[in-house]
C-alpha positions in Angstrom: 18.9 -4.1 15.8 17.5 -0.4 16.3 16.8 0.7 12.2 15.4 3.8 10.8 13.1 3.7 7.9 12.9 6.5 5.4 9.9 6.5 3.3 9.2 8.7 -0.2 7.5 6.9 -2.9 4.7 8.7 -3.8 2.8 11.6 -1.7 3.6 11.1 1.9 6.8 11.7 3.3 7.6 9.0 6.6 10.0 7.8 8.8 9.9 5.2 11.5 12.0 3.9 14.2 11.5 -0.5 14.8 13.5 -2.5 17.0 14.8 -6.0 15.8 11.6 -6.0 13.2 9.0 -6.4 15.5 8.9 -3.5 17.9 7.2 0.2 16.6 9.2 2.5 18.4 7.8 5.4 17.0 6.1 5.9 12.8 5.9 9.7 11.8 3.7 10.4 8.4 3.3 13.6 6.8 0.5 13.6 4.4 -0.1 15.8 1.0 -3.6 15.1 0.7 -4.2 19.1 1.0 -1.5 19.8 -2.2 -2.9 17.3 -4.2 -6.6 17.6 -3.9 -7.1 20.0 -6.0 -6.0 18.2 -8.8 -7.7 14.7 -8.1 -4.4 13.2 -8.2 -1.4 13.2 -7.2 0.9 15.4 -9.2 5.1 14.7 -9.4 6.6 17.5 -9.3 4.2 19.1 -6.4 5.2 15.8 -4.3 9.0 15.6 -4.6 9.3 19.2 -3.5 7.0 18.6 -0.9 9.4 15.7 0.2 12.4 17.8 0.5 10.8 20.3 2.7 9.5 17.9 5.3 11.8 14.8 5.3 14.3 16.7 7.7 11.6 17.9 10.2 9.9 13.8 9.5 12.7 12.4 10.8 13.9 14.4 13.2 10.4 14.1 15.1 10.6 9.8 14.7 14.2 10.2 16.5 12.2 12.1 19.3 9.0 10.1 19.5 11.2 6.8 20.0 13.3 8.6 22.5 16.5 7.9 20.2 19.0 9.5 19.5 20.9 9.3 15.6 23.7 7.7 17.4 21.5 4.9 19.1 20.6 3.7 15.4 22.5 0.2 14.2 21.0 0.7 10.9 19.3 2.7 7.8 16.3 1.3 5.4 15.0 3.5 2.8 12.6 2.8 -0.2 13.7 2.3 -3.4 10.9 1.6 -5.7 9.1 1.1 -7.2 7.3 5.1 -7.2 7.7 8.4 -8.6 11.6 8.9 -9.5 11.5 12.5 -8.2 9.9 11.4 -4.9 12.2 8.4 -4.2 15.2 10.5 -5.1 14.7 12.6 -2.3 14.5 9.6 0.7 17.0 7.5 -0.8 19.3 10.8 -1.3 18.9 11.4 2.8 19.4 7.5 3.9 22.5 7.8 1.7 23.8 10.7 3.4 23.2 9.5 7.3 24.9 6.3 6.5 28.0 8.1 4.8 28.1 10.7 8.2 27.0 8.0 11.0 29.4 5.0 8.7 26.0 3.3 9.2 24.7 0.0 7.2 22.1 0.9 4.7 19.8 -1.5 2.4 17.2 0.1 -0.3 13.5 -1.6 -0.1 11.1 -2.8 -2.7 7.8 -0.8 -1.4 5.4 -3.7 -2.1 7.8 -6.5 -0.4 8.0 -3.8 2.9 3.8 -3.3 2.7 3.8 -7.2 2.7 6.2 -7.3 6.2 4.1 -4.3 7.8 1.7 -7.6 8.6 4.6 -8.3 10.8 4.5 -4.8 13.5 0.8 -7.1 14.0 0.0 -8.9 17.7 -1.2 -11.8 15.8 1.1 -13.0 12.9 1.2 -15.4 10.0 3.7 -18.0 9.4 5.3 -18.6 6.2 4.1 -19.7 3.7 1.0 -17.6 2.6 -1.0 -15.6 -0.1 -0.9 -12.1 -0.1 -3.1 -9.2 -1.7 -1.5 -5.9 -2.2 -3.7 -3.6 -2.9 -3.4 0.5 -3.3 -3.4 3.3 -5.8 -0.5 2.1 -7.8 -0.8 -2.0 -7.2 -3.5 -4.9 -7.3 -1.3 -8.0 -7.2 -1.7 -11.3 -5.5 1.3 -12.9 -4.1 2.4 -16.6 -3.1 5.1 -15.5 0.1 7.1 -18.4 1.1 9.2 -16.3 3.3 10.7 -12.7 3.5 12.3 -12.0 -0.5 10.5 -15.0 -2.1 7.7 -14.3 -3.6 6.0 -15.4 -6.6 3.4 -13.2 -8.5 0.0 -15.3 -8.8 -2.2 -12.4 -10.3 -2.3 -8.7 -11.2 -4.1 -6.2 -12.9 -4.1 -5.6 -16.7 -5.2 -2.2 -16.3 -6.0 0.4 -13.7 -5.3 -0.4 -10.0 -8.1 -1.0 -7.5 -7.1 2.3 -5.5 -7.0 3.8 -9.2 -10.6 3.1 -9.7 -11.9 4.4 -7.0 -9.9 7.6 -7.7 -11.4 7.8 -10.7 -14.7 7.6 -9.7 -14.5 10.2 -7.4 -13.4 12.6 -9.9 -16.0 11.5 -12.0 -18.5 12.4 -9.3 -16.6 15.3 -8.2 -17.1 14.2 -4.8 -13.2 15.1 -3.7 -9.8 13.2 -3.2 -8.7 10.9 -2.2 -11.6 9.0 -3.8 -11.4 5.3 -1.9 -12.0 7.1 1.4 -15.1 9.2 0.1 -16.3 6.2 -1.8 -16.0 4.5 1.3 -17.8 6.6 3.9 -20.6 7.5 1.5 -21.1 3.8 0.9 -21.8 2.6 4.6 -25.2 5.2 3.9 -26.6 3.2 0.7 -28.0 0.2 -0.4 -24.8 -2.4 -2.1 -27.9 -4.5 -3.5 -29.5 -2.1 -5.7 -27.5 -1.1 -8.5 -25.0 -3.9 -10.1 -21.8 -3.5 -11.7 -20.0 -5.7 -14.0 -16.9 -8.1 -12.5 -14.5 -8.6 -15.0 -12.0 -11.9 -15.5 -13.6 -14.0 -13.4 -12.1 -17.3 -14.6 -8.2 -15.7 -13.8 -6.5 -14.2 -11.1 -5.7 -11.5 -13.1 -7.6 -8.0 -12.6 -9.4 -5.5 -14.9 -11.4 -2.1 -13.5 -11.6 -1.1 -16.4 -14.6 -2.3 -17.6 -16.4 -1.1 -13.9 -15.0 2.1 -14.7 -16.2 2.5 -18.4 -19.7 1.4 -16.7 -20.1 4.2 -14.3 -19.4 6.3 -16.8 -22.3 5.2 -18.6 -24.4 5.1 -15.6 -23.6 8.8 -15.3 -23.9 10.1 -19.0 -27.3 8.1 -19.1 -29.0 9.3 -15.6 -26.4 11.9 -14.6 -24.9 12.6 -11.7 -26.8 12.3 -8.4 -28.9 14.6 -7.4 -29.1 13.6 -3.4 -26.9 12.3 -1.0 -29.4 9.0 -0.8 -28.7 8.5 -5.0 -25.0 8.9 -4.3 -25.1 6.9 -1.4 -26.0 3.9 -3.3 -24.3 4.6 -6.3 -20.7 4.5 -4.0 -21.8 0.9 -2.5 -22.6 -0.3 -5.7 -19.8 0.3 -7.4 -17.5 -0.4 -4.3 -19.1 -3.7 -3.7 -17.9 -4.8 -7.4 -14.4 -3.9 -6.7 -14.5 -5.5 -3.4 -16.1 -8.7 -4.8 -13.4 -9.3 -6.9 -10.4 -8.8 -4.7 -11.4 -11.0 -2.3 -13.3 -14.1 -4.5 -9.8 -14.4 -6.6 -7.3 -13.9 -3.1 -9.1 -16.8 -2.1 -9.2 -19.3 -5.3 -5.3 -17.9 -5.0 -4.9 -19.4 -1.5 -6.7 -22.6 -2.6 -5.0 -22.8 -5.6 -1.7 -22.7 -2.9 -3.2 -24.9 -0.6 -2.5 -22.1 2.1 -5.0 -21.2 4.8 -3.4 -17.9 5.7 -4.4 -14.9 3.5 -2.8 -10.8 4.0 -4.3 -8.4 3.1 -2.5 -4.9 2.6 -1.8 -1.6 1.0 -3.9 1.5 0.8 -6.7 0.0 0.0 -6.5 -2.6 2.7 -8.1 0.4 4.8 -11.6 0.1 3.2 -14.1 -1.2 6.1 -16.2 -3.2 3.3 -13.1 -4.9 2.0 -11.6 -5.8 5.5 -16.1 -7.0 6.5 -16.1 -9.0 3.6 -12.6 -11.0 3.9 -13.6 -11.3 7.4 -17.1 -13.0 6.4 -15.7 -15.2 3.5 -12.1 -16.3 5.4 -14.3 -17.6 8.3 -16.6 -19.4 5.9 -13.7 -21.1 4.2 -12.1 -21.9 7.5 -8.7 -19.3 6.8 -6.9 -17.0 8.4 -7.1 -13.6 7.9 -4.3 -11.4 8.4 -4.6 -7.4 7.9 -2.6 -4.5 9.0 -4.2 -1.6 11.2 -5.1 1.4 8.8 -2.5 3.7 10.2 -0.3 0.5 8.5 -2.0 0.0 5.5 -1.3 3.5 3.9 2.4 4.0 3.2 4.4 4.4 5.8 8.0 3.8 7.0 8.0 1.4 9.9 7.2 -1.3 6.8 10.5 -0.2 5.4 12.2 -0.5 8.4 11.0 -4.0 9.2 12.1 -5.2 6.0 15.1 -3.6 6.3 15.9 -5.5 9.4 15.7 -8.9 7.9 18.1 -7.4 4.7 20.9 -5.9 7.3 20.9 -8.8 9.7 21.2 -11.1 6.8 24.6 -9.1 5.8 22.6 -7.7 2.6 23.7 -3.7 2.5 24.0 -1.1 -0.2 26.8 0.4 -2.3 26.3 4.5 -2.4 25.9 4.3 -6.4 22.0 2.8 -5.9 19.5 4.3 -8.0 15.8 4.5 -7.6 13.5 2.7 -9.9 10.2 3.4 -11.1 9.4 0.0 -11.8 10.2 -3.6 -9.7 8.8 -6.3 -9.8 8.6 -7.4 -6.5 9.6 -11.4 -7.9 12.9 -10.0 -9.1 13.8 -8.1 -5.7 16.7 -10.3 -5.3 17.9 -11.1 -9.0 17.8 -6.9 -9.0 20.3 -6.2 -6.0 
């Protein structure tokens, strides 16, 4: 099966063509990092309008780089939630309209379940079952897959998000947007070892950031803001090494919880070099298997979509033209909520 997949959620406006789930036929993003910038966040309104001018042109030009033509595709996937209303409004709106005029099947995808399958557009795959961390902006949850649309949720965060936090700090430091890629370059220049911030919940697999948060602010109001690159340097590693700590020590008390050996890792924040180093380091010490998508897969895209979308239409599971997005869903209620 040849399916498109139509991407909106938040700020970057995809599409993707994937053949029979496996195959990446062609995966066309267009970012809004330069709207948002400015604002150190990313801001509705600005992103759903931004969505309706480019989602023509997005998909248009991931027909051409797959050398398809809209008649050559067996089938439409699209992004439900959970995301901005305004945003998902405008991708679901489009899928709904090409499968009315093409009289295609069409299936609306929870956004965490398809950054879970992007693991599958991989080389090397895992098999079911295993633990999986998503981890971005919006999410920090830990998963138990046991095979595409059952999942169980193991552990989330009680507060901000891990991609939040680092978003966060960047504003703080004014240093720019978005803040987990700054944090990250600036970080490979200091030292991770010299200043120490706190790690919260360690006996759960539940998150906080909180408290890591609250504590650079401190840090900041008692010694300001640094002065040098060198200061800033290791302030960024320090506070990024926290964060990272604690995604991957509870990922993996999750998988031996499971009595799995295969851990993914995805989302956003998947992207971060120290994050994908130190699961690297602490899978091959525990004897696991360590599954992560490339970067350009990590961030949201639409070639996820579609390869969940595939399993959904070749199951017989399609869409009635009355679907709504959702700002919220639970990714352990996907099915109960179709």
């Amino acid at each position: 099966m040849i399916v498109l997949g139509i991407e909106s959620s938040c700020d970057e406006t995809a599409a993707a063509v994937v053949r029979d789930g496996r195959v990446l036929l062609s995966n066309v993003i267009a970012s809004q990092i330069k709207e948002h910038s400015k604002y150190g966040g990313v801001v509705p309104e600005i992103a759903s309008r931004r969505h309706m001018e480019a989602i023509i042109p997005v998909i248009l030009q991931a027909l051409d780089d797959s050398g398809m033509e809209l008649s050559d595709i067996e089938g439409i996937a699209v992004t439900r939630g959970p995301g901005l209303v305004g945003s998902l409004l405008v991708g679901l709106s489009v899928a709904k309209a090409l499968a009315f005029s093409r009289k295609l099947p069409w299936v609306g995808v929870n956004h965490l379940e398809a950054h879970i399958a992007s693991v599958f557009l991989s080389q090397n795959v895992p098999r079911f079952p295993f633990v999986a961390l998503v981890v971005s902006g919006g999410h920090t949850n830990i998963y138990f897959v046991e095979n595409f649309g059952v999942f169980a949720i193991l552990g989330q965060t009680r507060d901000d998000a891990a991609g939040e936090a680092f978003d966060k700090a960047a504003k703080l430091l004014d240093i720019g947007y978005p803040g987990g890629m700054i944090i990250d370059r600036l970080a490979r220049e200091g030292d991770r070892t010299l200043l120490s911030f706190p790690r919260a919940m360690r006996d759960s697999l539940d998150f906080s950031f909180s408290g890591v948060k609250t504590s650079l602010v401190v840090h900041v109001k008692k010694h300001g803001k640094p002065s040098t690159r060198e200061e800033l340097a290791h302030l960024a590693a320090g506070y990024q090494e926290a964060i990272v700590d604690v995604l991957v020590e509870k990922t993996l008390k999750a998988a031996e919880l499971k009595s799995v050996s295969q851990i993914v890792v995805c989302g956003g924040v998947a992207s971060n070099s120290r994050l994908r180093e130190h699961f690297a380091d602490r899978t091959a010490e525990c004897g696991m298997d360590l599954f992560v998508p490339p970067p350009i897969l990590c961030t949201d895209n639409a070639a996820m979509v579609a390869v969940v979308g595939n399993n959904l239409l070749g199951r017989g599971i399609t869409d009635e033209f009355s679907l709504n997005a959702v700002s919220r869903w639970p990714l352990d209620a996907t099915l109960s909520c179709r």
